[in-house]
C-alpha positions in Angstrom: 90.2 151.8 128.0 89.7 152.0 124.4 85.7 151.3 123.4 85.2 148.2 121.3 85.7 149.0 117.7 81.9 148.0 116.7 80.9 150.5 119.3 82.9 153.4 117.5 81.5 152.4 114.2 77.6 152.5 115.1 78.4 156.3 116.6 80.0 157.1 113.3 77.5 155.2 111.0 74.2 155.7 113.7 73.3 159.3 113.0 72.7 159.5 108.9 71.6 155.8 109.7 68.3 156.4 112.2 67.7 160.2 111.1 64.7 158.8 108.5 63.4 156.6 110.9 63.6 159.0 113.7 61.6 161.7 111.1 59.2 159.0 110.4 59.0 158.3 114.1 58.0 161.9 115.0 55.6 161.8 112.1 54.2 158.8 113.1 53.9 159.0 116.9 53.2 162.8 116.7 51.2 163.9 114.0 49.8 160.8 112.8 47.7 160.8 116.1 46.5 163.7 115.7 44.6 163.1 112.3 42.9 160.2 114.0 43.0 157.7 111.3 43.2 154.4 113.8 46.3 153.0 112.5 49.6 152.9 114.2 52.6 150.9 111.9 56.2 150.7 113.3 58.3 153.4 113.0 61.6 151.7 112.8 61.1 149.5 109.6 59.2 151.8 107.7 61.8 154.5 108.4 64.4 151.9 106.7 62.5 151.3 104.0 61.5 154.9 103.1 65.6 155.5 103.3 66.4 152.7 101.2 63.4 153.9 98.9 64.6 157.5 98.2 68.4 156.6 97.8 66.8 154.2 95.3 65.1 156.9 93.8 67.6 159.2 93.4 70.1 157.0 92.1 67.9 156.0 89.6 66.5 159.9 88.5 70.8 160.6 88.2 71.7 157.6 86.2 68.8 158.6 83.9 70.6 162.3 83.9 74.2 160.8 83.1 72.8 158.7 80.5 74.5 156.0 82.4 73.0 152.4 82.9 72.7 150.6 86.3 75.5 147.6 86.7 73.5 143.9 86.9 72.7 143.8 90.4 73.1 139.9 92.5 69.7 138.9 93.7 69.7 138.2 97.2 68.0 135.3 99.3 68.4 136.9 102.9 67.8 140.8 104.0 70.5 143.1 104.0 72.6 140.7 101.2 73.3 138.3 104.3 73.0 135.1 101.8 75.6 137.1 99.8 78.0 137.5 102.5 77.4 133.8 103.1 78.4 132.9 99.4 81.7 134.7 99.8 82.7 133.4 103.4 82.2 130.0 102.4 84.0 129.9 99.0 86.5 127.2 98.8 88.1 128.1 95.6 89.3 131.3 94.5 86.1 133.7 93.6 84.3 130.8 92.4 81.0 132.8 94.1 82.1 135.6 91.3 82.4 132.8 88.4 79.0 131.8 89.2 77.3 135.4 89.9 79.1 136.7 86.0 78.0 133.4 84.2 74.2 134.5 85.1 74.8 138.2 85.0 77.5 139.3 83.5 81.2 140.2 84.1 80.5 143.2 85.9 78.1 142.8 88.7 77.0 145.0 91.5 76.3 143.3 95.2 74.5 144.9 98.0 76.0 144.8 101.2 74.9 145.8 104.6 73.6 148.9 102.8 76.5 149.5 101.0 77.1 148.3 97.2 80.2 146.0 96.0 81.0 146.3 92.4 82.9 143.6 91.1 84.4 143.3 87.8 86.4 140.8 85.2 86.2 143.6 82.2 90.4 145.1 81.4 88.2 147.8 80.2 87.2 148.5 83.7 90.4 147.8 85.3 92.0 150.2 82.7 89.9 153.1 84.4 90.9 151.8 87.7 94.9 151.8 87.0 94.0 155.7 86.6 92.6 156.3 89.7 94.9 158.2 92.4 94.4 156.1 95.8 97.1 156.0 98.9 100.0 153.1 99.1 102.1 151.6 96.4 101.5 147.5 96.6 97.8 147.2 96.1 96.5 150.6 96.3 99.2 153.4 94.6 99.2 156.7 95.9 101.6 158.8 93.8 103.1 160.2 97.2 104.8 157.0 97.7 105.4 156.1 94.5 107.3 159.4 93.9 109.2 159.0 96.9 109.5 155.4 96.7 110.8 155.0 92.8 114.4 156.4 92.8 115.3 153.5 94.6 114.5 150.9 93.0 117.2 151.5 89.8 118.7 148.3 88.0 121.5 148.1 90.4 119.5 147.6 93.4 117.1 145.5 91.5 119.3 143.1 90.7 121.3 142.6 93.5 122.0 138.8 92.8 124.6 138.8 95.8 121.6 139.5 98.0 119.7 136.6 96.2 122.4 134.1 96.6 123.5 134.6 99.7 119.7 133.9 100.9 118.8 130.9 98.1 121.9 129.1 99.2 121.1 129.3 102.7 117.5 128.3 101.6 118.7 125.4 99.0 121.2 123.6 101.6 118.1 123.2 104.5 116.0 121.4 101.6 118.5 118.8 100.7 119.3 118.1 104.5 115.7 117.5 105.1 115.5 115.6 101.9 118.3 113.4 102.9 115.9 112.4 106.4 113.6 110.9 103.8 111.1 114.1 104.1 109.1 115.7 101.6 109.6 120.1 101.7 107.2 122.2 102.0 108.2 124.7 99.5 105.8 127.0 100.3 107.0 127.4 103.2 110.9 127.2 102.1 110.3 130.2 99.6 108.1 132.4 102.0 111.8 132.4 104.6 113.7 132.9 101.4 111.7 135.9 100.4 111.1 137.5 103.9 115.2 137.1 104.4 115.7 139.0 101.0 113.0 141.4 101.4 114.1 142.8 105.1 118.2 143.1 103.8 116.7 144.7 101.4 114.7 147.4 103.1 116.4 147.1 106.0 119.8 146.4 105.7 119.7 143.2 107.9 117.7 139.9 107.4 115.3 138.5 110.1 117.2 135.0 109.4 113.4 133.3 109.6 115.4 130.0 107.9 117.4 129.9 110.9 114.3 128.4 112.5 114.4 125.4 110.1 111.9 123.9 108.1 108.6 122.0 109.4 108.4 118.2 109.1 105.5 116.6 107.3 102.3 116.3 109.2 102.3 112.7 108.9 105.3 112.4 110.5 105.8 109.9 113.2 106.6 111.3 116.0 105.9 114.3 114.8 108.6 117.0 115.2 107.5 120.6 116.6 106.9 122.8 113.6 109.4 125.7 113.8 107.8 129.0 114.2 108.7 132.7 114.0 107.7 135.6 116.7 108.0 137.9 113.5 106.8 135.6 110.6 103.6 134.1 112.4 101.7 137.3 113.4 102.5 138.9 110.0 100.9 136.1 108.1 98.3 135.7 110.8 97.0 139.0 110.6 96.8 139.2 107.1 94.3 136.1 107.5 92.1 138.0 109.8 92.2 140.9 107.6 91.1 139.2 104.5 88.0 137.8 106.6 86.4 141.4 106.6 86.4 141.8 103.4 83.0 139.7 102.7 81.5 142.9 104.8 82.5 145.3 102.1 83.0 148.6 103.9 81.3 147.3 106.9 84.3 145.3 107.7 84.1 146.4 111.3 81.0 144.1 112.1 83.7 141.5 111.7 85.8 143.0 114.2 82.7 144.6 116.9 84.1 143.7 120.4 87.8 143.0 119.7 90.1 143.7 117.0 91.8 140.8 116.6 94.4 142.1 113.9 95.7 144.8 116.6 97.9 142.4 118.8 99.5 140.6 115.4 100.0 144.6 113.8 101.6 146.0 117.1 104.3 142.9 116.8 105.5 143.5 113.5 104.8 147.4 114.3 107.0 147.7 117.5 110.2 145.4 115.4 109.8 147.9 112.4 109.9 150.9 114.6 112.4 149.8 116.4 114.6 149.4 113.0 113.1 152.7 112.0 113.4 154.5 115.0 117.6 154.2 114.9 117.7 155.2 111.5 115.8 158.6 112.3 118.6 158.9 115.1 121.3 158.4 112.9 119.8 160.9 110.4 119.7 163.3 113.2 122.9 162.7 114.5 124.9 163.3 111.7 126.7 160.5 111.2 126.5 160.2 107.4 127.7 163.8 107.3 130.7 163.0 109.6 132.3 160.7 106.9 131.1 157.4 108.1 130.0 155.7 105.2 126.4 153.6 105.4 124.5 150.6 103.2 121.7 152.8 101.7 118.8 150.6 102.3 114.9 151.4 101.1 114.7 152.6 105.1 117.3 154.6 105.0 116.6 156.1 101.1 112.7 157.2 103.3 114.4 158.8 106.3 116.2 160.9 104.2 112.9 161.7 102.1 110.5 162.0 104.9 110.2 161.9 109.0 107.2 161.1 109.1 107.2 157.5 111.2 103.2 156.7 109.7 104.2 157.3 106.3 107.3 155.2 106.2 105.8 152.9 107.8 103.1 152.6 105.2 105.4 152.7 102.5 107.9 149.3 104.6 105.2 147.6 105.2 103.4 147.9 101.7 107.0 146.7 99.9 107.4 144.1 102.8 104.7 142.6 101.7 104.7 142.9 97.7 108.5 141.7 98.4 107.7 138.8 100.6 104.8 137.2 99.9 103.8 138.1 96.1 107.3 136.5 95.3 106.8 133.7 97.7 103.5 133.0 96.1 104.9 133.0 92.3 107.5 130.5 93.3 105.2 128.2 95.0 103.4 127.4 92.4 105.8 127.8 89.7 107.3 124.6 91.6 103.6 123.3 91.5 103.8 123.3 87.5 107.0 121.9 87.6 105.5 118.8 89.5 102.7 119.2 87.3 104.6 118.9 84.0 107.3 117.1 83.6 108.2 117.5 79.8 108.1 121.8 80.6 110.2 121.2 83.9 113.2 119.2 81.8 113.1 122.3 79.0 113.4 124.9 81.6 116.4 123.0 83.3 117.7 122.1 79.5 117.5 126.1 79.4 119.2 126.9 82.5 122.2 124.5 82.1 122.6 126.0 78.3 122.4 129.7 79.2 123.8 129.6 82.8 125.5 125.9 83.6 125.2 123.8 86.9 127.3 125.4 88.8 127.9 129.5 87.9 125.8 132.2 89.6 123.3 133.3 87.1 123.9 137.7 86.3 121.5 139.7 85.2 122.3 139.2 81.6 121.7 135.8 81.9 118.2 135.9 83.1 117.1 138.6 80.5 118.0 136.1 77.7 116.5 132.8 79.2 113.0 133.4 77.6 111.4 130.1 78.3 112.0 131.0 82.2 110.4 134.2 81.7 107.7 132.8 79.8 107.0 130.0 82.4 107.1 132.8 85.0 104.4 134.8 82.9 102.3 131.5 82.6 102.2 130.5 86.4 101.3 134.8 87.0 98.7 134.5 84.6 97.3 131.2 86.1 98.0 132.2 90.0 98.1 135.8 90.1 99.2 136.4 93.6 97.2 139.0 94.0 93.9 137.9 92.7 91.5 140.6 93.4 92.1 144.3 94.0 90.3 147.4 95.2 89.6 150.8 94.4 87.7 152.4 97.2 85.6 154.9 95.2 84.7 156.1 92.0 82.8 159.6 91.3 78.7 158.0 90.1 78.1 158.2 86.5 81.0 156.5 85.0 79.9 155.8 81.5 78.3 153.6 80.2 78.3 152.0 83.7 76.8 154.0 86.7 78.3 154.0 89.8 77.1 155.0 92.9 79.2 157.4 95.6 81.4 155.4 97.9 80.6 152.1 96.3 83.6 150.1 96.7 84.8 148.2 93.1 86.6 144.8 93.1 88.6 143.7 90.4 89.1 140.0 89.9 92.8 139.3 88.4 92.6 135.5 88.9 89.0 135.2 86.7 90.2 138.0 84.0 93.2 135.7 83.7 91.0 132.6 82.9 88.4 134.2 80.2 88.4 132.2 77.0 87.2 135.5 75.1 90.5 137.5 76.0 93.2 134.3 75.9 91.5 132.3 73.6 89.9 128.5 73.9 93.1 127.2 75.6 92.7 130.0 78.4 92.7 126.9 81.5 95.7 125.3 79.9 99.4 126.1 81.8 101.2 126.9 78.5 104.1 129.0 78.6 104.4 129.2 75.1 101.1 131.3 74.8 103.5 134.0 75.6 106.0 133.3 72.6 103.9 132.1 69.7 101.3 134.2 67.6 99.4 134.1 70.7 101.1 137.0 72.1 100.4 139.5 69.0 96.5 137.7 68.6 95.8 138.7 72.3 98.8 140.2 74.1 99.5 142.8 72.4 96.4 144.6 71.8 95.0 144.5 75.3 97.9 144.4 77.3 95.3 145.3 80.4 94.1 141.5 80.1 97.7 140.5 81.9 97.2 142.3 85.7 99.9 140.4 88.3 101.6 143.7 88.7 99.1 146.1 87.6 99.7 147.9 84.4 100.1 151.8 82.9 100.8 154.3 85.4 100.1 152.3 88.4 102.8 149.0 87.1 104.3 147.7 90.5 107.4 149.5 91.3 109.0 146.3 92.5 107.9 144.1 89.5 111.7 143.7 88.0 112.8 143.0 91.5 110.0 140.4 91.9 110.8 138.9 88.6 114.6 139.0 89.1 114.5 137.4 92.4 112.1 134.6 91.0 114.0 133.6 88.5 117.0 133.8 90.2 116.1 131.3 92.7 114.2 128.7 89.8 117.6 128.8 87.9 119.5 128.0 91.2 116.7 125.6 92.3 116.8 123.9 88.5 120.8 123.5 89.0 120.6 121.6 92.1 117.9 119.7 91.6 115.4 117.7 89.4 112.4 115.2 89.0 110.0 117.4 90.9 106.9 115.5 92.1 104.0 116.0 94.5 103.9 114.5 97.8 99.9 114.2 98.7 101.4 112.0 101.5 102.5 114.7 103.4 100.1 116.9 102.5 97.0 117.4 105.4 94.3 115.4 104.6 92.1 118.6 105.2 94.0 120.1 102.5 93.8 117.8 99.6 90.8 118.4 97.5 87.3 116.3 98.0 86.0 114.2 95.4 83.4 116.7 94.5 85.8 118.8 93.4 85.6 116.5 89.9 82.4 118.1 88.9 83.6 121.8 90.1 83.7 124.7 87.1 86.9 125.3 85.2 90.3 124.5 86.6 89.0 123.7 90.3 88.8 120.3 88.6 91.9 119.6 87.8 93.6 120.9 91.2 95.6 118.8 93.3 95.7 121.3 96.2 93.5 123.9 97.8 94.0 127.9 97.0 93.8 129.6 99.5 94.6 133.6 100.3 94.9 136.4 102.6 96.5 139.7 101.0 98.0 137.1 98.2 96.8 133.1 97.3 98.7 130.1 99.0 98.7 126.8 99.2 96.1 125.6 102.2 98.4 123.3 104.3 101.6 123.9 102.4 102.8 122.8 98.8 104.6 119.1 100.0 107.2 118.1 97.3 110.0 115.8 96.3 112.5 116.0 94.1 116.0 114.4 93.7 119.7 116.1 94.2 121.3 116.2 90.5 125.1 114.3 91.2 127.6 115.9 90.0 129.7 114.2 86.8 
């Protein structure tokens, strides 16, 4: 039987832990006594402290030696930065605990953590470093393993397989106007997320999971209520992303979230055991032969790894890093690009005016045809910039004494997408506004252009998403077939769960946390709490 996982991480963490405190224990106990001096403190504490003293110490003495400067550090209420962890577990809008710790301190900030130490940042500066840092996987950390391996793939003609895209957006497009014609809002949220898991898995592997077979869910306020369809593939993959993202207010003490059980284990070994079994034939048929014998095969992104590499835990790694980057970072853009269009009606009319000029209501957009729709790309750019999927990233480590900045060993650095995105003094004063146009006008060349490190929803430089044209492709693909069908997009806070629409208080909140009419939400990548509910009307044909 396997020990609990918080037992395995006190026997690793125990012995560099408790070796001051069982020194000042000896000392204390053994040869204090002897000099007679009628005091006997605890051991235990003071053992802490001294620790925490002399690390302290030394950090200090090596930052003065580096001619480095120590980052801002977040005060903390509570021992151990407990009220910290508090702060972050109980945000209810995205890093709104970070927009309040770099108001008062600065836009990079260092928090302590169970004895470990959380940078987090907003500076591209920073970030820049970051995108230069060699660290494993290729969706939110890029080791350049994978990426070498992964990269021939994805060419322009896999890219922009708009077959792929239509076969999937059609099926996707035909369930929303039957449920619309029962009278339902959608749930586009969850419409796009089958859309882009059906894409993404023909993609890598060569066959869809069909999750839009299941159907769509019906709105909560429905009367009776109809079951809500459910996947035994989709709902553990989502669900253990949750948990995931729940350890990460523990910094690298992540396990005290998990000490008994390991609640992401069950959900992994699902999605796990259907990949491997996918996987596990297409080592066979490598081994086989059978591409040698004249048969000809689909190359999928599986198939392109088993010829690179056998090694099960490194394509695994690499599937499910691009299942998720193709699945869910494209579900996410789309989900709220259909927000704005609810949101702004005059911008939703040019982007269909657009559509119909460039593409008509009818023809299946090529590839051609989405590189000159600019307004599409520019609205695409806009809702990135405003909803980065992914809104914070990681680097695990840096080496201390990055100038001017010091950094500790080991301390883990956050970078904060969503708030760079927002910062007046890199966008200018309009920065909380949804304006496409910022990336057509002067705007561009005034900010843009000189920084380009100040526009993250792929990363940038050496470290750029490989699937970021595939992303983009796919997006637009499905607006412009979206656009064609349909029109007169509105919100549906009817349908919506009344847990999910945002309080009153809301009114008085920071930036644009006043102006929303849903709740963000994320795991690995932001979401709509409770679903995005819509309504919009079929366009009839002339």
């Amino acid at each position: 039987m396997d020990l609990p996982p918080g037992i395995v991480y006190l026997a690793r963490i125990l012995p560099s832990t408790l070796l001051p405190s069982a020194v000042t224990y000896v000392f204390l106990t053994r040869i204090l006594p002897l000099l007679d001096l009628g005091i006997s403190p605890p051991a235990f504490p003071i053992g802490v402290a001294i620790s925490y003293v002399l690390k302290e110490i030394h950090y200090a003495r090596d930052a003065v030696l580096r001619g480095a400067v120590h980052i801002p550090t977040v005060p903390d209420k509570w021992p151990g930065g407990l009220s910290l962890i508090e702060a972050m577990k109980k945000s209810v809008y995205p890093a709104d605990f970070l927009l309040d710790w770099t108001d008062l301190y600065g836009n990079t900030v260092v928090a302590k953590i169970l004895g470990d130490r959380a940078i987090f940042t907003t500076e591209p500066e920073y970030i820049k470093i970051a995108q230069c840092r060699l660290i494993t996987g290729v969706f939110n950390t890029d080791g350049e393993f994978h990426r070498t391996m992964s990269r021939p793939f994805f060419n322009r003609e896999r890219i922009s397989d708009f077959d792929l895209f239509d076969r999937h957006s059609n099926d996707a497009l035909t369930r929303l106007n039957q449920r619309l014609s029962e009278g339902y809002a959608i749930d586009i949220q969850d419409l796009v997320s089958r859309f882009t898991l059906d894409s993404a898995t023909e993609f890598l592997f060569g066959k869809s999971v069909d999750s839009i077979s299941a159907g769509l869910p019906y709105p909560y306020s429905a009367i009776p209520s109809p079951p809500h369809p459910t996947s035994t593939k989709t709902t553990p993959f989502g669900h253990a992303q949750l948990l995931t993202t729940k350890r990460t207010a523990y910094s690298t003490n992540g396990r005290c979230k998990k000490f008994w059980k390991d609640k992401v284990k069950p959900m992994r070994k699902i999605c796990d055991d259907y990949v491997g079994e996918i996987l596990q034939s297409a080592l066979e048929r490598k081994r086989a032969g059978r591409r040698g014998s004249g048969e000809k095969e689909q190359e999928t992104f599986l198939s392109h790894l088993v010829d690179a590499t056998e090694d099960k835990e490194v394509i695994m790694d690499s599937i499910f890093n691009i299942l998720v980057a193709g699945r869910d970072t494209t579900a996410a853009t789309l989900t709220f690009a259909v927000y704005m269009l609810a949101e702004h009606r005059d911008m939703a009319d040019r982007l269909r005016k657009e559509v119909l000029e460039v593409v008509g209501s009818s023809r299946m957009p090529t590839y051609d045809d989405v590189r000159t729709m600019k307004y599409l790309r520019a609205f695409i750019n806009e809702t990135l910039r405003l909803y980065p999927p992914v809104k914070r990233r990681f680097w695990p480590a840096l080496k201390p004494g990055d100038k001017p900045l010091y950094v500790t060993p080991n301390s883990r650095v956050r970078y904060s997408v969503f708030l760079m995105h927002r910062r007046t003094d890199l966008w200018g004063p309009d920065a909380l506004m949804f304006d496409p146009d910022r990336f057509l006008d002067e705007r561009v060349r005034k900010y843009l252009t000189p920084n380009p490190f100040i526009f993250l929803p792929f990363n940038a430089g050496p470290r750029i998403c490989l699937g970021q044209q595939f992303a983009y492709n796919e997006a637009s693909f499905f607006i412009i077939r979206l656009l064609q069908k349909f029109t007169a997009f509105t919100l549906a806070p009817d349908a919506q769960p009344e847990s999910t629409i945002p309080p009153a208080s809301w009114k008085h909140a920071k930036g644009t946390q006043a102006t929303e009419k849903i709740m963000l939400q994320r795991h690995l990548t932001m979401f709509a709490k409770g679903g995005l509910w819509v309504r919009m009307k079929l366009v009839v044909a002339e």
